[in-house]
C-alpha positions as CSV (number, residue, x, y, z in Angstrom):
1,X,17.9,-30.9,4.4
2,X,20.7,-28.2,2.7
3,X,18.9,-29.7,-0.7
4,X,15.3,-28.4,0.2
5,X,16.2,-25.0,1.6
6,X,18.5,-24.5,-1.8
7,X,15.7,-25.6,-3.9
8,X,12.7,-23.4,-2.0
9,X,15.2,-20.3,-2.7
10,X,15.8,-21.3,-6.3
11,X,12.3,-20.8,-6.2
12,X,11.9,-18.0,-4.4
13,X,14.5,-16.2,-6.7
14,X,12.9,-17.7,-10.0
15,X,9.6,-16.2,-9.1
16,X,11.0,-12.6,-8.5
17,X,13.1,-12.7,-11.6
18,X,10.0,-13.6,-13.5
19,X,8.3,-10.6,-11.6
20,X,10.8,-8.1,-12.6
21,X,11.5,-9.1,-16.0
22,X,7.2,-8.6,-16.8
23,X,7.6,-5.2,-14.8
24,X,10.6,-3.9,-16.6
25,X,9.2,-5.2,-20.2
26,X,5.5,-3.5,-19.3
27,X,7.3,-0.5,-18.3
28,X,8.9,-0.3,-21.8
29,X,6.0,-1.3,-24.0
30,X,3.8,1.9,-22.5
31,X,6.7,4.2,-22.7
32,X,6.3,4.5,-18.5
33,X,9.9,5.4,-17.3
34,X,10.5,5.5,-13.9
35,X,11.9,9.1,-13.2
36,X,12.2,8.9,-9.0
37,X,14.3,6.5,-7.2
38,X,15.5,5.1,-10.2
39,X,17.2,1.5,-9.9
40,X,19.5,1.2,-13.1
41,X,17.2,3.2,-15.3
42,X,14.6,0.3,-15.0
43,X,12.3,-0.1,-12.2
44,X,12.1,1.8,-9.1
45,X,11.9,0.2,-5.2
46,X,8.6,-0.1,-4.6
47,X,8.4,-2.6,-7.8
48,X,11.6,-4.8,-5.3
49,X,9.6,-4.8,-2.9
50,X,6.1,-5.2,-4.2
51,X,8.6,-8.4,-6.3
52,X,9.9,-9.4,-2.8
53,X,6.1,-10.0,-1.7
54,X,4.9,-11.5,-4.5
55,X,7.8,-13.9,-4.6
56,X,7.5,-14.4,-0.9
57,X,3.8,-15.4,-1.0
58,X,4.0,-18.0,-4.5
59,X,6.7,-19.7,-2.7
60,X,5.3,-19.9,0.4
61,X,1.8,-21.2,-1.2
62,X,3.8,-23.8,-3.7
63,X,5.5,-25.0,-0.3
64,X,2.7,-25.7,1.1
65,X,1.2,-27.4,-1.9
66,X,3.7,-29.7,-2.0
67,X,3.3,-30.9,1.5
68,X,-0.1,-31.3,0.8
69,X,0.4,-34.0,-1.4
């Protein structure tokens, strides 16, 4: 039971990884700098959260993919 809850958050973490590594490299490549509410120089937190959500709903939809097989 431990084993599934590790693996969903494995996920879960994966996904916003993925997320902010495409926002921080798209940032970069159009020369658009964050300048307010700056985390590290590199994204700002409404692209957390709007990560968060995204990351929340693919996991949540490949969950229940999976249970549909």
């Amino acid at each position: 039971m431990r084993n599934k809850y590790f693996r969903l958050l494995l996920y879960g973490l994966s996904v916003f990884l993925v997320f902010i590594t495409i926002a921080i490299v798209l940032k970069r490549a159009t020369n658009q700098v964050p300048i307010e509410n700056e985390i590290f120089g590199l994204f700002t937190k409404t692209d957390l959260l709007l990560g968060l959500a995204v990351s929340v709903a693919v996991t949540l939809t490949h969950e229940k993919k999976k249970r549909l097989k």
